[in-house]
C-alpha positions in Angstrom: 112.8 65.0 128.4 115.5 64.6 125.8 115.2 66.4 122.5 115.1 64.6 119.5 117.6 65.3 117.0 116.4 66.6 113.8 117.0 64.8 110.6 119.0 65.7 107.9 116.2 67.2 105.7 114.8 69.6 108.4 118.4 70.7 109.4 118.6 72.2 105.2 117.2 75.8 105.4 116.8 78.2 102.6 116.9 82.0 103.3 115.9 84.2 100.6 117.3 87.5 100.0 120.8 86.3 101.7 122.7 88.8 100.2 122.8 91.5 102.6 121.1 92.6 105.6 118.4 90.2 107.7 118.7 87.7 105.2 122.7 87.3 105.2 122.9 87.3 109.1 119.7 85.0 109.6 121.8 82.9 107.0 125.1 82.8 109.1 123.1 82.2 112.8 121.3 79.3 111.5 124.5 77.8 110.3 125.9 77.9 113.6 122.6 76.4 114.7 123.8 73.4 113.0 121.9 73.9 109.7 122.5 73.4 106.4 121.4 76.7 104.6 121.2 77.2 101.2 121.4 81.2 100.3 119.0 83.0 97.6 119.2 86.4 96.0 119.7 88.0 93.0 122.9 89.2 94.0 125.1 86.6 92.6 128.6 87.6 93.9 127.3 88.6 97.7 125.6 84.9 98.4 128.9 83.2 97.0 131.0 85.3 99.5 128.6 84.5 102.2 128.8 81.3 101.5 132.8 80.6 101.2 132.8 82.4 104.2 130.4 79.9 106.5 132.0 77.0 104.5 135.4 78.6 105.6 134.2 78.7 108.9 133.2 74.7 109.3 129.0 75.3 108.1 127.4 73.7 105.4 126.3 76.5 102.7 125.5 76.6 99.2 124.7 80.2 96.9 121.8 79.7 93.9 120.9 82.9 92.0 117.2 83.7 92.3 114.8 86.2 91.6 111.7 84.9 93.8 109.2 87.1 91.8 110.2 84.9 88.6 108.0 81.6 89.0 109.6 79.5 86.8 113.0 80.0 88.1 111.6 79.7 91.8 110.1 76.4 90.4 113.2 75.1 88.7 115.1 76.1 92.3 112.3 74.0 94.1 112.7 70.8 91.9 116.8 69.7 92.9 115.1 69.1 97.1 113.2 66.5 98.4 112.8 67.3 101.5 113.6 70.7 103.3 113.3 71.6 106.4 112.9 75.7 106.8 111.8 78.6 104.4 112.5 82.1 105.3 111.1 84.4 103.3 113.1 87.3 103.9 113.2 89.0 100.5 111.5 92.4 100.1 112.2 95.8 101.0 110.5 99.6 100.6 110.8 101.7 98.1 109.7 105.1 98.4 107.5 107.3 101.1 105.5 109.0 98.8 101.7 109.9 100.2 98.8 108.1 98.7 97.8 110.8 96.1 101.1 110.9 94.1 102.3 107.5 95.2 103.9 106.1 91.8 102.0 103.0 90.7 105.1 101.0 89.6 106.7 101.5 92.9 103.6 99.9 94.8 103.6 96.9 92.1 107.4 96.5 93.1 106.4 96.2 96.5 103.8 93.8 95.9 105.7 91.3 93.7 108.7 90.8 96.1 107.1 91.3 99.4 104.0 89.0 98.3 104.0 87.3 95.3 107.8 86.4 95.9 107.0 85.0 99.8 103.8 83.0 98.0 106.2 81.4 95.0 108.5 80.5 97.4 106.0 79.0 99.8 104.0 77.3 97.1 106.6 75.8 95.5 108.4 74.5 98.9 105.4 73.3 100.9 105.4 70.0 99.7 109.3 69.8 100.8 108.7 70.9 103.7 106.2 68.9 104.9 108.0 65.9 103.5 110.9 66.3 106.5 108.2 65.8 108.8 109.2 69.1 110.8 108.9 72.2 108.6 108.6 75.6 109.6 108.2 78.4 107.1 109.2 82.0 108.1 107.6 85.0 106.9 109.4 88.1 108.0 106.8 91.1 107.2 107.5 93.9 109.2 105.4 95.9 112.1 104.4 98.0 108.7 102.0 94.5 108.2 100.1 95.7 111.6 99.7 99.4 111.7 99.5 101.7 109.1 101.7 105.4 109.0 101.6 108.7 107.0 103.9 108.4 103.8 104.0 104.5 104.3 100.9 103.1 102.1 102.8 101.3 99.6 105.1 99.6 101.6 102.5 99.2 104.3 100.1 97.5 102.2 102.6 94.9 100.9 103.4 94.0 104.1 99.7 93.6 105.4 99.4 91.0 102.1 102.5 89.6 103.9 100.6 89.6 107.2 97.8 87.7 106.0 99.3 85.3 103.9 101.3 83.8 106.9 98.0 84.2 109.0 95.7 82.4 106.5 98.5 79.8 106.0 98.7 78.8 109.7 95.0 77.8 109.2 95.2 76.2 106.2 97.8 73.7 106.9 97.2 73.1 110.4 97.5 69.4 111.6 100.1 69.4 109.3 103.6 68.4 110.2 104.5 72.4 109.0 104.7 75.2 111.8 104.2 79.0 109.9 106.4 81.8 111.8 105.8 85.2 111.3 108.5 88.1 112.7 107.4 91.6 112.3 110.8 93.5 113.4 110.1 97.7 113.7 113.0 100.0 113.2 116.0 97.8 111.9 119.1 99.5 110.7 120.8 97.7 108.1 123.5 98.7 105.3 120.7 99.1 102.6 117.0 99.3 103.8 116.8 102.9 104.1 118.9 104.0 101.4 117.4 101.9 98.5 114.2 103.3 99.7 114.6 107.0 99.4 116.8 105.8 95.9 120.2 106.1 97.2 120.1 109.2 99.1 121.7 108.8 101.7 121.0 112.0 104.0 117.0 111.1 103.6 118.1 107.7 105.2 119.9 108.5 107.9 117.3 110.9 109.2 115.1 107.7 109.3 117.9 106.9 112.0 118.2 110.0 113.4 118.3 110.5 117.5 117.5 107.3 117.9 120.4 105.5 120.0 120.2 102.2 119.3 117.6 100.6 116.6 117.8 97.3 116.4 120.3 95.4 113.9 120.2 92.8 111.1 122.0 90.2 113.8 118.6 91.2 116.7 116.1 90.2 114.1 118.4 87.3 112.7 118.7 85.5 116.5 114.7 86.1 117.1 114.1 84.2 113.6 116.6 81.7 114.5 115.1 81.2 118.3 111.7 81.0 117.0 112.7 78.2 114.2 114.7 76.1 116.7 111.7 76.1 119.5 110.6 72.1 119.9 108.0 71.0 116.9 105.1 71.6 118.9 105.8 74.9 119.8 104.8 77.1 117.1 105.7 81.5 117.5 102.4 82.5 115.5 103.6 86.2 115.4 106.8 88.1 117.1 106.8 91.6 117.4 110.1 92.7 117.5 111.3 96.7 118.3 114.2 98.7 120.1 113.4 99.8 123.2 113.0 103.7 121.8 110.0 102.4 119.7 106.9 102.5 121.0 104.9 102.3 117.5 105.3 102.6 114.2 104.6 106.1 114.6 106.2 106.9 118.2 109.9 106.9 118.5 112.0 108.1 121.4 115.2 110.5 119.7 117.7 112.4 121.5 118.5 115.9 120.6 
């Protein structure tokens, strides 16, 4: 059965948090899926290099400066599409590992805004876009932290439940709509920044994150799942992808050689 070709507005898809990581290599592997993706972060000069190097490279990209967890901007961004045809929220990140009981307050609210609040700004603001192409498919990258709890991780873990149960309450919401709501939850990733910007720049605290494990997985791994999963026919929909290296068996279980 042939596959019908998408239309212009559902080949457009915006990636938030593009500047580095997840976001910048979901970014270039949907590009060379044939889309037309349009980069977001607040990192001005990294999603202008990303994107003069896909346009170098034949793709179709464009860089716009946003915070998500500022609405108006995210609703000024919203009003120059029509139609879109992919979301992916990507934009988020940890910061600190402190227990409960001297957890800092303004760390958790950090957490909170970008991981949730950004993701629901985004998709509020974009819905109506996306359903306009017909085929939309919003992606909601939380984390195996939105699934299963871990000693030192409440902050970080809660955001991502909220995360977890936006994308999960959205699916029902909007079914029968022409929208399909993805949700990846990668485990161990090693990218340039995750680690480090959590444990504020030190850098020995993030490599021992890292440490004996041979290979976690990369910012390219969790980049083709998100891009394999938004390319699937309409009908198919990937409610929820678990995605860890082979040395993880949970979030609290990991395989490292001495």
């Amino acid at each position: 059965m042939a596959t019908a070709v998408p239309s212009a507005a559902a080949r457009i898809a915006v990636v938030t948090g593009a500047s580095s990581g997840i976001g910048a290599a979901t970014a270039r592997q949907l590009a060379a899926a044939g889309h037309r993706v349009v980069l977001t972060a607040r990192r001005k000069d990294r999603i202008e290099a990303l994107a003069e190097e896909l346009t170098k490279a034949g793709h179709s990209a464009v860089a716009y400066q946003l915070d998500v967890t500022d609405r108006a901007a995210v609703d000024e961004f919203a009003s120059a599409f029509k139609t879109i045809g992919v979301l992916v929220n990507n934009a988020g990140g940890a910061l600190g590992a402190d227990p409960v009981a001297t957890g800092d307050p303004a760390d958790w609210r950090a957490m909170y805004e970008t991981n949730v609040i950004g993701t629901l700004n985004l998709t509020q603001a974009l819905l109506p876009k996306l359903e306009a192409s017909g085929d939309g498919v919003v992606v909601v990258v939380s984390s195996t932290a939105g699934l299963a709890t871990y000693e030192g991780g409440a902050g970080y873990v809660a955001a991502k439940h909220g995360a977890h149960v936006l994308a999960e309450t959205l699916r029902l919401e909007i079914v029968g709509r022409p929208v399909r709501v993805v949700e990846i939850a990668p485990g161990m990733v090693k990218t340039e920044g995750f680690a480090l910007n959590r444990f504020g720049g030190d850098a020995e605290k993030a490599e021992k994150v890292y440490q004996g494990v041979a290979e976690p997985l990369t910012a390219d791994d969790v980049a083709e799942t998100i891009t394999w999963a938004v390319t699937r026919p309409s009908h198919v929909n990937v409610d929820l992808l678990v995605l860890r290296p082979r040395a993880q068996a949970s979030n609290t279980k990991v395989h490292r050689e001495s």
